[in-house]
ROTOR-845414 format. One record per residue: residue in one letter; x, y, z of N, C-alpha, C in turn. Coordinates in pm, whole numbers, plus 50000, padded with zeros to 5 digits. Example, Ala and Ser with C-alpha at 12.3 -4.5 7.8 and 13.67 -1.06 7.14 Angstrom:
gumi,n.x,n.y,n.z,ca.x,ca.y,ca.z,c.x,c.y,c.z
a,51319,49431,50780,51230,49550,50780,51320,49670,50780
s,51285,49775,50708,51367,49894,50714,51290,50003,50787
REM end
This chain:
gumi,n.x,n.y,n.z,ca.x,ca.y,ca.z,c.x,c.y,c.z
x,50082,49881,50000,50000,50000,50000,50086,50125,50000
x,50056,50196,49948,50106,50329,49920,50058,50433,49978
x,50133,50557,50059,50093,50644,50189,50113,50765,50103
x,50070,50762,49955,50133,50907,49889,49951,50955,49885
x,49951,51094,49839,49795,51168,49840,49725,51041,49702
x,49629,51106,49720,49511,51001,49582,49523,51111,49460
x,49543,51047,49347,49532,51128,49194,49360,51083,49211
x,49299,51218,49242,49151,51273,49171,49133,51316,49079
x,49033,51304,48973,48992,51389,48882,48928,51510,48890
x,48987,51611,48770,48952,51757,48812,48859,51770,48671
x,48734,51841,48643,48675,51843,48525,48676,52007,48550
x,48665,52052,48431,48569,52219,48438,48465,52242,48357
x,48345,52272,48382,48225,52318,48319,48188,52420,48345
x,48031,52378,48329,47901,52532,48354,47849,52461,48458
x,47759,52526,48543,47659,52551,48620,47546,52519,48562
x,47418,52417,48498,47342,52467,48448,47201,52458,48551
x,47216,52395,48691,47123,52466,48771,47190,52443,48929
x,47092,52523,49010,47157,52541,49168,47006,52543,49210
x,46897,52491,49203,46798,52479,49278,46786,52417,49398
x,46906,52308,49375,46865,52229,49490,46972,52274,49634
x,46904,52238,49740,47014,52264,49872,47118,52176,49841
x,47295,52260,49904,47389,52237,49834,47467,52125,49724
x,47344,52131,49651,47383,52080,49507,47364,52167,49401
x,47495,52167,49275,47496,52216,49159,47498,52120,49019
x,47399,52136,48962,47413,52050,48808,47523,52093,48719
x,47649,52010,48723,47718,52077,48609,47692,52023,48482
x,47734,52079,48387,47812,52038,48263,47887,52030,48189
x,47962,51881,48166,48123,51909,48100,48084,51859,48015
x,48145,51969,47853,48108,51927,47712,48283,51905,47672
x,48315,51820,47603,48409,51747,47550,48379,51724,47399
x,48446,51698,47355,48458,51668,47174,48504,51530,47142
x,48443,51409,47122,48463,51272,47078,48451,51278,46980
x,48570,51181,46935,48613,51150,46716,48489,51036,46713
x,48422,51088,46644,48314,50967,46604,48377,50815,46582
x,48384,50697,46565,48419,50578,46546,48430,50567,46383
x,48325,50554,46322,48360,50524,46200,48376,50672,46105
x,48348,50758,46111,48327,50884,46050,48429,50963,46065
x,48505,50985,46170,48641,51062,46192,48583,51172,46249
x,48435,51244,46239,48438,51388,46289,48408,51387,46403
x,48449,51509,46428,48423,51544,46606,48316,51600,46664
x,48252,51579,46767,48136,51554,46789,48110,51612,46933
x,48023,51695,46926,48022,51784,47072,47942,51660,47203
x,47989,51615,47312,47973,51517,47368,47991,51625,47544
x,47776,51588,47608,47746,51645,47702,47775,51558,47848
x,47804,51536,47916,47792,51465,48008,47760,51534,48154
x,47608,51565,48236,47612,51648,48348,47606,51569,48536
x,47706,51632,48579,47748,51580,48728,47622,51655,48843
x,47619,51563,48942,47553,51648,49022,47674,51621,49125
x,47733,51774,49153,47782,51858,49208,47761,51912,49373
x,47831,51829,49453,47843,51902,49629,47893,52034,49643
x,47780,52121,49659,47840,52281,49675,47811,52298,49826
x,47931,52283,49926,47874,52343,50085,47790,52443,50098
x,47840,52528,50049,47839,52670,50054,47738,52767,49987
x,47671,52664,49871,47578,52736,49766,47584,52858,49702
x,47735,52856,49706,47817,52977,49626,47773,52975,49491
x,47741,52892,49450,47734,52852,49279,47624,52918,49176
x,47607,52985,49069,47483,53065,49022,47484,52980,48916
x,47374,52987,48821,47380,52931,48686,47479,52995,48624
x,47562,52930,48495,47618,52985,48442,47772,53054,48480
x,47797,52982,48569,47915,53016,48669,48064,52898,48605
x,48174,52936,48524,48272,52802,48513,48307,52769,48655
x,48279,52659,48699,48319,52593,48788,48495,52457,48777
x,48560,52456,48876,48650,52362,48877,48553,52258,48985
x,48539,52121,48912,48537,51981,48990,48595,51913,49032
x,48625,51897,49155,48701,51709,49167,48641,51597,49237
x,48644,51491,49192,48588,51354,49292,48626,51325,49360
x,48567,51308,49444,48521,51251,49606,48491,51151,49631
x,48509,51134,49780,48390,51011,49852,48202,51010,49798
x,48173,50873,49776,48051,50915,49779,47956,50989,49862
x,47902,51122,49843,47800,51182,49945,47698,51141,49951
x,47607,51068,49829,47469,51068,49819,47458,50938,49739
x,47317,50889,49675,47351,50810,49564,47396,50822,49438
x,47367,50995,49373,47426,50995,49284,47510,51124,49262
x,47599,51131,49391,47654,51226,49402,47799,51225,49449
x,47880,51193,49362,48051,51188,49396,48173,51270,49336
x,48120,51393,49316,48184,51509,49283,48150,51640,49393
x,48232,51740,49391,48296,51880,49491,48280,51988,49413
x,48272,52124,49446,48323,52265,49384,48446,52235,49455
x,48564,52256,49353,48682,52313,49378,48695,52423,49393
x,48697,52508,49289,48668,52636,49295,48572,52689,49195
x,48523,52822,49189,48458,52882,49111,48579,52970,48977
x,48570,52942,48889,48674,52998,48793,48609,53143,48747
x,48478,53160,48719,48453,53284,48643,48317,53264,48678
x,48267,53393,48729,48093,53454,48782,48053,53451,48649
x,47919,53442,48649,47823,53493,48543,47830,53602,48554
x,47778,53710,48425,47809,53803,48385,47628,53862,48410
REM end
C-alpha cells in the first residue's frame, strides 16, 4: 500500500442549475472522434455537484474534483469557482 495523496479527477464546466440545497448540476462538454466517421462531435455529460456553501449561480465556470461518495448519485465537489456569470 502506498501512503502518497490520491490522483483525483479535476473536470471544468458550467453551472446549468443550483435549485437544489447544496447541490449544483454541472456540465462538462468534450469533443469525441466519432468511430467510424472521423468527425468530432460535441459530447454532454452532466454531474451532480456538492456545493457546501451554495456559492454557485447558473452559468458560473466551475473547477470539479471527485470525492467520497455523498449521496447516491453524488461523487463530485466545487473546487473552485473559475469565472461569475456576467
Amino acid at each position: 500500500m502506498s501512503t502518497g495523496k490520491i490522483a483525483r479527477k479535476t473536470l471544468t464546466g458550467t453551472v446549468v442549475s443550483a435549485a437544489m440545497d447544496k447541490t449544483a448540476v454541472v456540465s462538462i462538454e468534450s469533443l469525441k472522434k466519432h468511430a467510424r466517421y472521423g468527425k468530432y462531435v460535441k459530447h454532454n455529460v452532466k454531474y451532480k455537484v456538492h456545493d457546501e456553501a451554495n456559492d454557485c449561480n447558473v452559468a458560473d465556470k466551475v473547477s470539479i474534483v471527485e470525492c467520497r461518495p455523498i449521496s447516491k448519485d453524488k461523487n463530485w465537489r466545487v473546487k473552485e469557482i473559475l469565472e461569475r456569470a456576467k
